[in-house]
MARBA-3410 file (N, C-alpha, C, O; in Angstrom, 1 decimal):
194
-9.8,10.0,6.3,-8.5,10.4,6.4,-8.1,10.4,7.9,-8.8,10.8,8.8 ~ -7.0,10.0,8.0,-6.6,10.6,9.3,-6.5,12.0,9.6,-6.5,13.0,8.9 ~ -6.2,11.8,11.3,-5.6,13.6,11.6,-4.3,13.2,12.1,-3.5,12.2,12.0 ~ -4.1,14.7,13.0,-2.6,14.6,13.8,-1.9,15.7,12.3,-2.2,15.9,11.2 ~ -0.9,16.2,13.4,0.0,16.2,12.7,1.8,15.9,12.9,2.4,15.5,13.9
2.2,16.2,12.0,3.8,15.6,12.0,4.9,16.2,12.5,5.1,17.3,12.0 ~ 5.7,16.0,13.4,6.5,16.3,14.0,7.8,16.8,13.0,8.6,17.7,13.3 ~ 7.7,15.8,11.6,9.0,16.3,11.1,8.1,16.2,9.4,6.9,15.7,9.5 ~ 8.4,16.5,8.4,8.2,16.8,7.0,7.3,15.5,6.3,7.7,14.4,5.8 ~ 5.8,16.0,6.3,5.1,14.6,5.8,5.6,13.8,4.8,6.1,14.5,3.9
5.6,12.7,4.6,5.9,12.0,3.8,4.8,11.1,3.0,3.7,10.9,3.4 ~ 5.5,10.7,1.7,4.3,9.5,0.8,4.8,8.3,1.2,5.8,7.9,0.6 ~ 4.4,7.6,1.9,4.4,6.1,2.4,4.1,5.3,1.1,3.0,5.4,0.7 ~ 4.9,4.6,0.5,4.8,3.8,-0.5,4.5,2.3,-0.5,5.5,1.8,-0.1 ~ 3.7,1.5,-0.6,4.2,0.5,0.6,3.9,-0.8,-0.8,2.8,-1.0,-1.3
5.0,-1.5,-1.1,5.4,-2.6,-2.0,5.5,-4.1,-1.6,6.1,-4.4,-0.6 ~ 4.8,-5.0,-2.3,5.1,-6.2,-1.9,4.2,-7.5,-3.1,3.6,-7.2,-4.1 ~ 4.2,-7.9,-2.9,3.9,-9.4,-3.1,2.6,-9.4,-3.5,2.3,-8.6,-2.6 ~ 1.6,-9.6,-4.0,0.0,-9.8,-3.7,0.4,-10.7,-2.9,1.3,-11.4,-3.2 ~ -0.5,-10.7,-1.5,-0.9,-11.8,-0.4,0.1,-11.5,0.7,0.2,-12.1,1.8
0.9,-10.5,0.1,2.0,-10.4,1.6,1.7,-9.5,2.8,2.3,-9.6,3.8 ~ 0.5,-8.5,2.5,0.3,-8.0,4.1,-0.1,-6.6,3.3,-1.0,-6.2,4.0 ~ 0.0,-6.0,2.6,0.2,-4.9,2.2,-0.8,-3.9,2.7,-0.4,-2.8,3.0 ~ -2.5,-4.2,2.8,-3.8,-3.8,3.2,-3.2,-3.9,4.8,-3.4,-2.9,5.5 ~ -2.7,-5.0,5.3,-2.8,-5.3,6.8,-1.9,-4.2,7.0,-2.7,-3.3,7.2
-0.9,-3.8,7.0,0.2,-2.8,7.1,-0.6,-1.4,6.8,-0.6,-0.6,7.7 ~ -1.2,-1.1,5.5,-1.7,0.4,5.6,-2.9,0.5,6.6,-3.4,1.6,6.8 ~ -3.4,-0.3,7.2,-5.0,-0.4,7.9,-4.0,0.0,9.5,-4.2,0.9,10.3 ~ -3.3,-0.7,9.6,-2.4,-0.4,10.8,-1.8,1.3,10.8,-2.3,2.2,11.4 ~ -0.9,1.5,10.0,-0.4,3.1,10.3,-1.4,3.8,9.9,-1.3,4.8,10.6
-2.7,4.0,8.9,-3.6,4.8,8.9,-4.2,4.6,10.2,-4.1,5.8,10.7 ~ -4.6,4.1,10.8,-5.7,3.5,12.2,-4.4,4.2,13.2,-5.0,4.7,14.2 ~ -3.5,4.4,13.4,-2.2,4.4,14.7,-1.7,5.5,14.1,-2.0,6.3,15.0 ~ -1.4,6.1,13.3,-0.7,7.8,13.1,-1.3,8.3,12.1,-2.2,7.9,11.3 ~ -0.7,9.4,12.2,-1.1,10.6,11.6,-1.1,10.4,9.8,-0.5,11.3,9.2
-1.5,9.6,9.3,-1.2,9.2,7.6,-2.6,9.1,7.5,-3.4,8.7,8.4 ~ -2.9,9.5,6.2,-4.0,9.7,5.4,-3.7,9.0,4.5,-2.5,8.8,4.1 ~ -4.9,8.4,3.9,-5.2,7.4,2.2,-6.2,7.6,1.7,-7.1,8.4,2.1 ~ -6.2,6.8,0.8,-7.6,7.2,-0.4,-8.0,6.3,-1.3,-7.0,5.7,-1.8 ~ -9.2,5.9,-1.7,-9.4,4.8,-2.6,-8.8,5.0,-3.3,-8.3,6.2,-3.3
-8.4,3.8,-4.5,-7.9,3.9,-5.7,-9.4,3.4,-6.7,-10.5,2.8,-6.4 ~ -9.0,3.9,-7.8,-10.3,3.9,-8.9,-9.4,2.8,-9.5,-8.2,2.8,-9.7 ~ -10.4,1.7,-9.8,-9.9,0.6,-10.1,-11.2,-0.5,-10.9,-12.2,-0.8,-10.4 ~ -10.8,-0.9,-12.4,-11.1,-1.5,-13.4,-12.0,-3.2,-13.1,-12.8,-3.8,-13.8 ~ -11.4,-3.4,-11.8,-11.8,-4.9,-11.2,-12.7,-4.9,-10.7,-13.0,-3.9,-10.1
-13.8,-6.1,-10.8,-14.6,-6.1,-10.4,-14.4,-6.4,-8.4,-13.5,-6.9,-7.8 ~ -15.1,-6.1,-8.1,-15.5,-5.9,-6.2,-15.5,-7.3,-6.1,-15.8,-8.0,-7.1 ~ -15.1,-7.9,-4.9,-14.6,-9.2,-4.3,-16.2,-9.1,-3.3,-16.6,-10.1,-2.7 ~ -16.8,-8.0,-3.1,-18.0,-7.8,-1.9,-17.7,-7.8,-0.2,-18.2,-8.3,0.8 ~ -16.6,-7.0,-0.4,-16.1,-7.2,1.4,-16.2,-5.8,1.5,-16.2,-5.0,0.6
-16.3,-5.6,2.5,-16.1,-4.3,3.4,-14.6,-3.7,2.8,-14.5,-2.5,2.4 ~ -13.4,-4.5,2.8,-12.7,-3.8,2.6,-12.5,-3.5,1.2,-11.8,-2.5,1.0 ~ -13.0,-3.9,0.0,-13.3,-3.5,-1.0,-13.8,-2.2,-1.0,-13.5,-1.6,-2.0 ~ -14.5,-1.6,-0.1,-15.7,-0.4,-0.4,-14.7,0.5,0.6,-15.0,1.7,0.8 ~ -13.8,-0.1,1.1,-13.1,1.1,1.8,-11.7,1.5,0.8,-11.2,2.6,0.9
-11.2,0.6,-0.1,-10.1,0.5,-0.6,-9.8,1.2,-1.7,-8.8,1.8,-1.9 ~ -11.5,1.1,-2.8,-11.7,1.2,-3.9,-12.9,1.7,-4.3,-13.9,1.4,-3.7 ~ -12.8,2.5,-5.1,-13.6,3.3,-6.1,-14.2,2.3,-7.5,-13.4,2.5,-8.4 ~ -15.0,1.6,-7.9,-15.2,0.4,-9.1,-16.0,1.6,-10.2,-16.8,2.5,-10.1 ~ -15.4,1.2,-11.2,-15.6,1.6,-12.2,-15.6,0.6,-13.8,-15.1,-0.5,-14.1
-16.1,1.2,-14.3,-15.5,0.3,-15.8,-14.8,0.6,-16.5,-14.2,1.6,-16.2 ~ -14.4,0.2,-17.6,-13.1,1.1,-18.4,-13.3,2.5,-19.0,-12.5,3.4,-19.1 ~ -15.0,2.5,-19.5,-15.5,3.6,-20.2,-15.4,4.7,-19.0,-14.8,5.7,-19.2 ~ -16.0,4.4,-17.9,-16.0,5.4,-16.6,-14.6,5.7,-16.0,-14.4,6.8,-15.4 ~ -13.8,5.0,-16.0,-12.5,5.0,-15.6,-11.8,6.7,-15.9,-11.8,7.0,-17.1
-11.3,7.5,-15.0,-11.1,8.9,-15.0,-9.8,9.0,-15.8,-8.9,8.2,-15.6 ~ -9.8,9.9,-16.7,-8.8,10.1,-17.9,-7.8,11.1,-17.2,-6.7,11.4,-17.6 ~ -8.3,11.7,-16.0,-6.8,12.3,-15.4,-7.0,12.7,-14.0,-8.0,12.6,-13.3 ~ -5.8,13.2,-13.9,-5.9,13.4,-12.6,-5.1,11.6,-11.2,-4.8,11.4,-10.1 ~ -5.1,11.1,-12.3,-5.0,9.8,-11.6,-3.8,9.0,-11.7,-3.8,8.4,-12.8
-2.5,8.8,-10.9,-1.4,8.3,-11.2,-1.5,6.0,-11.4,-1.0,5.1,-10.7 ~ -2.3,5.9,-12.7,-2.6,4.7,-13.0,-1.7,3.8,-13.3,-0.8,4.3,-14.0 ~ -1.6,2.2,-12.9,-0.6,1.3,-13.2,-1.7,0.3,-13.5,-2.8,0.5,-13.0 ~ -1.3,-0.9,-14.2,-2.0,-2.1,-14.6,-1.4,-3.2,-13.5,-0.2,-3.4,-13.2 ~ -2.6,-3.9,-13.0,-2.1,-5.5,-12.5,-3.2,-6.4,-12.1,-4.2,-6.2,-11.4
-2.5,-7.6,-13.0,-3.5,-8.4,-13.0,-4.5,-7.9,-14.0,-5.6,-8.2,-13.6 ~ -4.6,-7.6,-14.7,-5.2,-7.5,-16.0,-6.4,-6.6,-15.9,-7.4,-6.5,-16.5 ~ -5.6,-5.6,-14.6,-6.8,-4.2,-14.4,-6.4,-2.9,-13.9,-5.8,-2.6,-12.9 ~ -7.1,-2.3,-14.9,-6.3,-0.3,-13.9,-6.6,-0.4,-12.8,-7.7,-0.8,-12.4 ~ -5.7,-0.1,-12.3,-5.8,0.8,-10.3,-5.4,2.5,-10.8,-4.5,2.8,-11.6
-6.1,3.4,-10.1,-5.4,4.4,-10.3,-5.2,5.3,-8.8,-6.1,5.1,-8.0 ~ -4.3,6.1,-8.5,-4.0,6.6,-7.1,-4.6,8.3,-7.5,-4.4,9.0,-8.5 ~ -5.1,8.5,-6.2,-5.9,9.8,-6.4,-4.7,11.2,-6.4,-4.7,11.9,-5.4 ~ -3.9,11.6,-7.4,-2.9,12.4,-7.1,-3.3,13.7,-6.3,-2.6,13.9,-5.3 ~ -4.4,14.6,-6.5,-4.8,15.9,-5.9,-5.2,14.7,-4.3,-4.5,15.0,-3.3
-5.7,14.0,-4.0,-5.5,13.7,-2.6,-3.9,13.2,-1.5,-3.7,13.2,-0.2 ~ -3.2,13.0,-2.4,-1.8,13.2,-1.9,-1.3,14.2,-2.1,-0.2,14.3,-1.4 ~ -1.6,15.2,-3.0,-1.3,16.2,-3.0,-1.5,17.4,-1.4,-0.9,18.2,-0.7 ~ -2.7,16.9,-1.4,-3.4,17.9,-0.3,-3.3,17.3,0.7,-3.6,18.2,1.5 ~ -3.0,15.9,1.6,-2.3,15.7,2.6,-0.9,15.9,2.8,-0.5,15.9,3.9
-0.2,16.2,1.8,1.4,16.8,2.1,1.0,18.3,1.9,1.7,19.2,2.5 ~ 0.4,18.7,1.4,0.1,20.4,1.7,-0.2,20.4,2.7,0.6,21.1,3.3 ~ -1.5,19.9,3.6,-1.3,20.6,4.9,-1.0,19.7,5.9,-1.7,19.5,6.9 ~ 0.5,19.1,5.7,1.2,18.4,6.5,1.2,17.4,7.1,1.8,17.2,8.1 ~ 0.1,16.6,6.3,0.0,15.4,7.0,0.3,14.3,6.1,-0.1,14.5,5.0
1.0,12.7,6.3,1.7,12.2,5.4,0.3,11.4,4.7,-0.9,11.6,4.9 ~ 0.8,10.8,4.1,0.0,10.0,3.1,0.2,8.7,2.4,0.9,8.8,1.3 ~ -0.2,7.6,2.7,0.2,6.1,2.3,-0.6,5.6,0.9,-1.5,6.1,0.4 ~ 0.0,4.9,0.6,-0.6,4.1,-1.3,0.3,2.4,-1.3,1.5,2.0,-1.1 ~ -0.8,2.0,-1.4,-0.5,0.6,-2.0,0.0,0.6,-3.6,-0.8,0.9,-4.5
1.3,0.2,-3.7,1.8,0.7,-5.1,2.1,-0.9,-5.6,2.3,-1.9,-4.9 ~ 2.2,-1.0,-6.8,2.0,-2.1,-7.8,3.3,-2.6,-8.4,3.5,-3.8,-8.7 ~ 4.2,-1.7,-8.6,5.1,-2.1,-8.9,6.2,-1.1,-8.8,5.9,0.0,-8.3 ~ 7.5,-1.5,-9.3,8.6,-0.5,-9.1,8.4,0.2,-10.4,9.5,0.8,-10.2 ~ 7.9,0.7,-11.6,7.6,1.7,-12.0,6.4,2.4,-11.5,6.5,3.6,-11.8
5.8,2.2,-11.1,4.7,3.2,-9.8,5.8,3.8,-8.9,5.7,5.0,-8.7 ~ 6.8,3.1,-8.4,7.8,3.6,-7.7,8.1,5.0,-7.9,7.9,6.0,-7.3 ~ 9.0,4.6,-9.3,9.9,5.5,-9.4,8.9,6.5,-10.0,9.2,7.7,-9.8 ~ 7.7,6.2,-10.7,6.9,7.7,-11.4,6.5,8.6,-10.0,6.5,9.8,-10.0 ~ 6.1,7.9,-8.6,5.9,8.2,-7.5,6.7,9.1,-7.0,6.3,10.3,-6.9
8.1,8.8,-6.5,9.2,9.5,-6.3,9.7,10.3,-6.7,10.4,11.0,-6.0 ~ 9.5,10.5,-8.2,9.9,11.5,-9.1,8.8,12.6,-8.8,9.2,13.6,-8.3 ~ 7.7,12.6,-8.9,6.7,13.4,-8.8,6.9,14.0,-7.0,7.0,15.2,-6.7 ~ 6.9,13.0,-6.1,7.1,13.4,-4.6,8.3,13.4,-3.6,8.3,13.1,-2.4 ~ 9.1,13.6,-4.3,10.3,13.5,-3.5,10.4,13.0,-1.9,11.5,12.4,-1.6
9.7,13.1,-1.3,9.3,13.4,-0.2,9.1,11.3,0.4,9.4,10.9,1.5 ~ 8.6,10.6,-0.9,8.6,9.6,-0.8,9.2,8.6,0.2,10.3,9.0,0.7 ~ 8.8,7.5,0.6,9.5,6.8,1.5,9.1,5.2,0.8,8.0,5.3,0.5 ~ 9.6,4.2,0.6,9.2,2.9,-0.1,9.4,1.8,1.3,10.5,1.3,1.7 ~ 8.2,1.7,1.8,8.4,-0.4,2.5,7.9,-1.0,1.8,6.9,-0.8,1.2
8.8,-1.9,1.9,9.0,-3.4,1.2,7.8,-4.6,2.2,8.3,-5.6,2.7 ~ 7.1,-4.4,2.2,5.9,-5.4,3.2,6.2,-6.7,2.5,5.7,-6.9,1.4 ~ 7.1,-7.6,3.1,7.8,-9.3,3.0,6.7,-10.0,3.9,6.0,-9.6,4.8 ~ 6.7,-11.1,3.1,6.1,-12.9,3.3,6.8,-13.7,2.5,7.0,-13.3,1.4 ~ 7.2,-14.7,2.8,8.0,-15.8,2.0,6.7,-16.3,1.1,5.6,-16.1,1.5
7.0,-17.1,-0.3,6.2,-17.4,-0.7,5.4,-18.2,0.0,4.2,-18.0,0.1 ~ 6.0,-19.0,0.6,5.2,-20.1,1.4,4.0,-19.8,1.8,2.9,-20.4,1.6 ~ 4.3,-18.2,2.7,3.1,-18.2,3.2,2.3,-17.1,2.0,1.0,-17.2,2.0 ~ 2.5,-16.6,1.5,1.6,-15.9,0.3,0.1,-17.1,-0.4,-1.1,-17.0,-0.7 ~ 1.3,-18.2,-0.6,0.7,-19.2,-1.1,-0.7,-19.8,-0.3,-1.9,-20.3,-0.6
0.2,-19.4,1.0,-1.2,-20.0,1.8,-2.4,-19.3,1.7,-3.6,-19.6,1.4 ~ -1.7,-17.7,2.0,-2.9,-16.9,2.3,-3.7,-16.7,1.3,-4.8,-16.2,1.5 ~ -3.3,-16.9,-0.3,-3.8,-16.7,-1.8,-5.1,-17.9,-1.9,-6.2,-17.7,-2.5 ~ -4.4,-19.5,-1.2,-5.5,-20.1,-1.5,-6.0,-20.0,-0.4,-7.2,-19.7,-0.6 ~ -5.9,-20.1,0.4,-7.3,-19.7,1.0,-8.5,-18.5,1.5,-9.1,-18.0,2.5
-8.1,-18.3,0.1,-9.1,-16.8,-0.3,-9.4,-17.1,-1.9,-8.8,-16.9,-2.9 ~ -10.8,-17.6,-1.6,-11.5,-18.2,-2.9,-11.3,-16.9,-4.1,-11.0,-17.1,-5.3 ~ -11.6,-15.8,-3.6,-11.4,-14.6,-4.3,-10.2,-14.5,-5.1,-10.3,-14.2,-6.3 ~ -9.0,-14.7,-4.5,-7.6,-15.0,-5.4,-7.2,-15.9,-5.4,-6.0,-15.8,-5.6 ~ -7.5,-16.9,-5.2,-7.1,-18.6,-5.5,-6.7,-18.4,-7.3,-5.6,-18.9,-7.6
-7.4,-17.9,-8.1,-7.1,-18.3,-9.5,-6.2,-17.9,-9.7,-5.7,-18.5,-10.7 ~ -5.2,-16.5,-9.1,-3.9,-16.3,-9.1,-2.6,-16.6,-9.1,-1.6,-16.1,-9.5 ~ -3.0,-17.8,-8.4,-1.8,-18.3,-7.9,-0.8,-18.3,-9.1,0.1,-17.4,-9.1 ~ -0.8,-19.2,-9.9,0.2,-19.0,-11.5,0.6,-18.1,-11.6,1.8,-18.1,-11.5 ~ 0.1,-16.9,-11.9,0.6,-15.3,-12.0,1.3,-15.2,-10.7,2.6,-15.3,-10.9
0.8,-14.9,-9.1,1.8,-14.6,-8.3,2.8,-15.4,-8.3,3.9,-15.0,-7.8 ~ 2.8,-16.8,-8.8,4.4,-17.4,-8.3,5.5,-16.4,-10.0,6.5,-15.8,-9.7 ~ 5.1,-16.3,-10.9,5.6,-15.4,-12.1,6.0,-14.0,-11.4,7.0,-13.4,-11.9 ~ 5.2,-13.3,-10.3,5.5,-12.4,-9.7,6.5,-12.1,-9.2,7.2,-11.1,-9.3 ~ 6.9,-13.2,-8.4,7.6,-13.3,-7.8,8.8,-14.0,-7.7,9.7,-14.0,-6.9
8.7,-14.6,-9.2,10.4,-14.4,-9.7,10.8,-13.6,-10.3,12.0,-13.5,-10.6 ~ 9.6,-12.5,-10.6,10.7,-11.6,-11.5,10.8,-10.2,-10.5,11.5,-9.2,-10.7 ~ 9.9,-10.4,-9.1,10.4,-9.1,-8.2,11.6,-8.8,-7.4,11.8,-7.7,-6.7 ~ 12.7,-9.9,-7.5,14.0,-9.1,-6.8,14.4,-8.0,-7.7,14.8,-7.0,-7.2 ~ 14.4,-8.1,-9.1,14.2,-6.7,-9.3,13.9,-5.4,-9.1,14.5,-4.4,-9.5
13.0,-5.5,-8.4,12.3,-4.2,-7.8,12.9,-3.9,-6.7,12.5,-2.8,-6.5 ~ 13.7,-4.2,-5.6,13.8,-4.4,-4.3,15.2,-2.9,-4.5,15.1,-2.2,-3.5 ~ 16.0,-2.5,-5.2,16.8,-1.2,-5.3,16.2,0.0,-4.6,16.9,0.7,-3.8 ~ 14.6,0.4,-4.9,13.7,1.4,-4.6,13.8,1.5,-3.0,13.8,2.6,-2.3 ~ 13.9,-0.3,-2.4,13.2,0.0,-1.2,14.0,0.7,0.0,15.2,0.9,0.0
13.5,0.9,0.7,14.4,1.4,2.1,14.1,0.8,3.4,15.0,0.5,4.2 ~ 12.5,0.7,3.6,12.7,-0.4,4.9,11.8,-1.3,4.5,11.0,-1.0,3.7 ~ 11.9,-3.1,5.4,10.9,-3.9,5.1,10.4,-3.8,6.3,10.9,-3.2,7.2 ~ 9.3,-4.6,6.2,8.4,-4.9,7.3,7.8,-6.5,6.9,7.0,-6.8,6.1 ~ 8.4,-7.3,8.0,8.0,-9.1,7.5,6.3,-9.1,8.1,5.9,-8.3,9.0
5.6,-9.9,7.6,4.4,-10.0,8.2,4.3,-12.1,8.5,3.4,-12.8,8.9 ~ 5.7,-12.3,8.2,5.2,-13.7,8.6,5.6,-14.5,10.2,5.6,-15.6,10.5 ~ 5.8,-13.1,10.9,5.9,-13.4,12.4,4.8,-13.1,13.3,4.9,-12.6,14.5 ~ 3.9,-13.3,12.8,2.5,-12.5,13.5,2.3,-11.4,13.6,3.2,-10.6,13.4 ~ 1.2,-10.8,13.9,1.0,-9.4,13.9,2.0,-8.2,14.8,2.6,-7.2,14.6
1.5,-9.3,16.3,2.3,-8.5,17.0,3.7,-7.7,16.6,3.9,-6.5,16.7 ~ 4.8,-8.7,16.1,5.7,-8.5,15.3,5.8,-7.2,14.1,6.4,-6.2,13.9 ~ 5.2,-7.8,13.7,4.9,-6.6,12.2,4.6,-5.8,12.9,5.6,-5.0,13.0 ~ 3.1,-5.3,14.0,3.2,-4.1,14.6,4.6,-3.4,15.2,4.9,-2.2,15.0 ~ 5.2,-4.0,15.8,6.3,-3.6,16.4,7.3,-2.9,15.1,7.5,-1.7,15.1
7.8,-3.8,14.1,8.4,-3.2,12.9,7.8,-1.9,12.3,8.6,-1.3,11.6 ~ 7.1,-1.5,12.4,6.1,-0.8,11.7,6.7,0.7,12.8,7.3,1.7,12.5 ~ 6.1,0.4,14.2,6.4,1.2,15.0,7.6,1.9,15.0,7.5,3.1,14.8 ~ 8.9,1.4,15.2,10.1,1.0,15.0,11.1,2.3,13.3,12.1,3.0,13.1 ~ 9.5,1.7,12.4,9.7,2.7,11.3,9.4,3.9,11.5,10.1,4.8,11.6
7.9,3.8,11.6,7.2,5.4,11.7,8.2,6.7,12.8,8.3,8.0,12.7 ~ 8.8,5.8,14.0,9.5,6.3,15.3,10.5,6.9,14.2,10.8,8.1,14.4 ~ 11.0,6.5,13.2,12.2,7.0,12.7,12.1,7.9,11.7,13.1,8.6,11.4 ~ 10.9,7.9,10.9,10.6,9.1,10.2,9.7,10.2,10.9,9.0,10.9,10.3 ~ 9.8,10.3,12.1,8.9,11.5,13.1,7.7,11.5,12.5,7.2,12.5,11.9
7.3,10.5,12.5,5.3,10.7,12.4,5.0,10.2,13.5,5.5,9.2,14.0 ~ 3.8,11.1,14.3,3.4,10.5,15.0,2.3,9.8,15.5,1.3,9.7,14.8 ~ 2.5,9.4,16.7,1.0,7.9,16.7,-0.1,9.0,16.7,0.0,10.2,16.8 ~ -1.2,8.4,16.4,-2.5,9.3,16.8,-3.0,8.5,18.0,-3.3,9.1,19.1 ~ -3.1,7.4,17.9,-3.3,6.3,19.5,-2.6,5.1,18.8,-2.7,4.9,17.6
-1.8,4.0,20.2,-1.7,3.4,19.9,-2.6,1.9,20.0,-3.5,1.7,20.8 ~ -2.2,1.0,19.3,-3.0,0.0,19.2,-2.6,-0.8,21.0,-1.8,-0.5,21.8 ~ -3.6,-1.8,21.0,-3.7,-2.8,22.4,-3.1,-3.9,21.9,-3.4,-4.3,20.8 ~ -2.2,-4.5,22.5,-1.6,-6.3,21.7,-1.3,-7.0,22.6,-0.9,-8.2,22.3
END
């Protein structure tokens, strides 16, 4: 978890997008740079074997998979579940808290339960989704499903409040990101070198 604390009322960082659009790159950035705390998700899929898998995710099987406590959504043909008592207990003692969320009903069950909520929209044009999906042997077989994704996600886009593009380089996105956090008073814990 992170530390620090918040200058103005912690918030749930919601953070929505695309598979392949940045979503991991964007929470690894404001957890790593401010005061926001995260937490694995308990999740039905089998491990891809990366580092960031073992930071991300909790693996289980369906039988082991935790019957509560856990604000769970399906995607891709597997539970993810978000640890509720650990967002609970970073907005209790005032520090905000980020989740990679799945869809706009994760949204709205999110918001309803946390008011406090905040939704980014983390954008990539398909183009580049496409790219970054196949060339990641891991989600290459997706691709059919994300392009389905992504006709039926302007739908979802009502929830959001701010985006953040990731297809102008990092630097960029860093800066967006900055730009956000500056405006909901969280603050840096250190900032990054670019």
């Amino acid at each position: 978890m992170g530390g620090g604390q918040l200058t103005g009322t912690p918030k749930l960082i919601l953070l929505l997008g695309l598979s392949g659009s940045g979503k991991t790159t964007v929470l690894r950035y404001i957890t790593s740079h401010y005061a926001i705390d995260t937490a694995p998700k308990f999740t039905t899929r089998e491990s891809r074997g990366t580092r960031e898998d073992t930071e991300d995710f909790i693996f289980c099987s369906e039988g082991d998979y935790p019957a509560e406590d856990l604000i769970t959504f399906d995607s891709y043909g597997h539970k993810f579940g978000i640890q509720r008592e650990r967002v609970q207990y970073s907005l209790a003692v005032g520090r905000s808290h980020a989740v990679i969320v799945g869809s706009e009903e994760v949204v709205r069950q999110l918001t309803a339960e946390f008011p406090q909520s905040v939704v980014i929209l983390v954008h990539a044009t398909v183009a580049e989704i496409m790219h970054r999906i196949g060339s990641d042997p891991a989600r290459r077989g997706r691709l059919d499903e994300i392009h389905r994704e992504a006709a039926a996600f302007y739908d979802s886009l009502a929830c959001v409040q701010f985006v953040v593009s990731t297809g102008e380089g990092l630097p960029a996105t860093y800066s967006a990101i900055d730009r956000i956090m500056e405006g909901l008073s969280i603050t840096a814990s250190s900032r990054p070198r670019r």
